[in-house]
N, C-alpha and C positions, 0 to 999 in steps of 0.2 A: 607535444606530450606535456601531461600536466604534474606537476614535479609534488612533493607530499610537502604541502606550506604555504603552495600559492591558492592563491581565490578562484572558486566553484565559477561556472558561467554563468550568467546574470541572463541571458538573450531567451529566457523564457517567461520571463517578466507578463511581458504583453500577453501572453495566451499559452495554453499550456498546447504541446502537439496533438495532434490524431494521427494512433498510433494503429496498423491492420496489419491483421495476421491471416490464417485463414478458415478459427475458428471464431475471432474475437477484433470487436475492436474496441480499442481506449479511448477515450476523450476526458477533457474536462466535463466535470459534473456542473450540470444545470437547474435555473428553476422549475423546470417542468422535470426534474429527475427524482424533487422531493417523492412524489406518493409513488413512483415505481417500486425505489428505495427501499421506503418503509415497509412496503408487503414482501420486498425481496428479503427482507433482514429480521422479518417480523417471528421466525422459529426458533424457539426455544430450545430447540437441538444447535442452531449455529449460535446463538445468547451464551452456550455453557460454558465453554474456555474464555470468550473475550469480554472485552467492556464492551456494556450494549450499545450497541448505534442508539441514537434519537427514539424516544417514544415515542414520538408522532407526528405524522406530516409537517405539524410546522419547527419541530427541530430539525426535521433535515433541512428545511429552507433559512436556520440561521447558519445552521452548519453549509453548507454551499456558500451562503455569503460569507461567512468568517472564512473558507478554503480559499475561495478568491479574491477577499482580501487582502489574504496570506501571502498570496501568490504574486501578486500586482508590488508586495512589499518585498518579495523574495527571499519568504520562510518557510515558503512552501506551495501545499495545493492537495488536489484533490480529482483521481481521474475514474469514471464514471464506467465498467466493465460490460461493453454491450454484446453480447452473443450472436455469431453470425445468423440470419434470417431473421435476426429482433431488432425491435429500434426502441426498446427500453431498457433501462439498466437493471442489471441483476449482481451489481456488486460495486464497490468502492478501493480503489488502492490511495491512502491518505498515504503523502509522502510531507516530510519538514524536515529542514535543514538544521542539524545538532548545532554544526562547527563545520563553517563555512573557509575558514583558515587552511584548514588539514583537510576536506571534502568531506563529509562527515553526513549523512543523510540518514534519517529515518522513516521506516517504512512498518504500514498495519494494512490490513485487507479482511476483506470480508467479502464472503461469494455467498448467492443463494443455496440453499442445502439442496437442490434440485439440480444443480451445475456441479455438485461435488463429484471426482471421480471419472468428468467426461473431457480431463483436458483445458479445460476452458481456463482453471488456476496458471498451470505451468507455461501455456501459452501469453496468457497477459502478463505474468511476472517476466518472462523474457522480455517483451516486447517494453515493459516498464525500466527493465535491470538496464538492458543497451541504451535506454533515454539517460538512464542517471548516470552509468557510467561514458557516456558517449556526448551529447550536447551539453548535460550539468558540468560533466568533470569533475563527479563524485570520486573518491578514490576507497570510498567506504561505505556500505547499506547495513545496515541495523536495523534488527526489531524483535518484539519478543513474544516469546511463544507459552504457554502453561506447559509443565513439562505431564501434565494430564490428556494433553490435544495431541494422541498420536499421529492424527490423521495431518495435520500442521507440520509436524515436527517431520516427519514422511515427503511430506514434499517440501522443508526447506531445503534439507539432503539431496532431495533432488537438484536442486539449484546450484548445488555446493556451498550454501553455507553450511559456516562451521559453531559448534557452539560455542559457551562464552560462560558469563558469569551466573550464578543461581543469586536468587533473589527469593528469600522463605516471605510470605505473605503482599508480594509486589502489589505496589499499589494502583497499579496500570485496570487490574481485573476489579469487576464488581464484587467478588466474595474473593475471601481468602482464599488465592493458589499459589502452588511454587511458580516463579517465572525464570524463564531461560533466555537471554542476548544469543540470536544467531545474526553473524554478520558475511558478509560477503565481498571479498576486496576486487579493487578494479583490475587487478594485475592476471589474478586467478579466473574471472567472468572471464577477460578478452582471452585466456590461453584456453 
């Protein structure tokens, strides 16, 4: 049991898991993930709540190397949402370690607007939640939501996170929105 103080696990350093469910499965994102990526994230309906992923192919391919990186340093990473019968990604779960002390993890996603609605969200965030609170030895998930993105805010509830602080003009989004902290503690996931 990992007590609120001690240090997160380190034993994902070397490579992030693949993680299957039996809609979805997670990986680390890759270079041949960039141009999937981009066409996946390229609608301006999934653009309106959050900060926009990469403009263009070759942002995602820094962003992939900065994730794994990240990763190899142990602030984080970046896992790649691949839909069962596909073998390209149609989505991103970036996770980074706030506060590694306490387990403190930070988490943003983004799903194709074409996947919205069909499960494939609530599916991988599980299969994501159980890695962070289970191998990392998170004791905490964060992250934030516009409190305009009902559709977001709908299924972090579902999760059972809980809300948190307001933020008037957060500076996480590309245009001024209010932003909301929903977090999700390890105690409350495992029960």
């Amino acid at each position: 049991t990992i007590v609120c103080g001690t240090a997160m696990s380190q034993r994902w350093r070397s490579a992030l898991p693949i993680l299957s469910g039996r809609r979805v499965t997670v990986r680390e994102i890759c270079e041949s993930d960039a141009v999937p990526l981009y066409w996946a994230t390229a609608s301006p309906e999934l653009r309106e709540f959050v900060k926009a992923p990469p403009s263009s192919v070759e942002g995602f391919r820094r962003f992939i190397t900065k994730s794994r990186t990240e990763r190899a340093a142990g602030r984080g990473g970046a896992f790649a949402i691949i839909p069962a019968g596909d073998t390209s990604p149609a989505g991103v779960f970036q996770i980074n370690v706030v506060e590694e002390e306490v387990g403190v993890v930070e988490w943003g996603f983004v799903l194709a607007v074409s996947l919205w609605g069909k499960g494939i969200f609530a599916e991988s965030a599980t299969l994501i939640l159980d890695f962070l609170f289970g191998d990392v030895a998170a004791e905490r998930v964060q992250g934030w939501s516009a409190l305009e993105n009902r559709r977001a805010i709908q299924a972090l509830k579902k999760l059972g996170a809980v809300p948190g602080a307001i933020v008037h003009d957060y500076p996480y989004f590309d245009h001024p929105l209010v932003g909301q902290l929903w977090t999700i503690v390890a105690e409350a996931w495992r029960n």
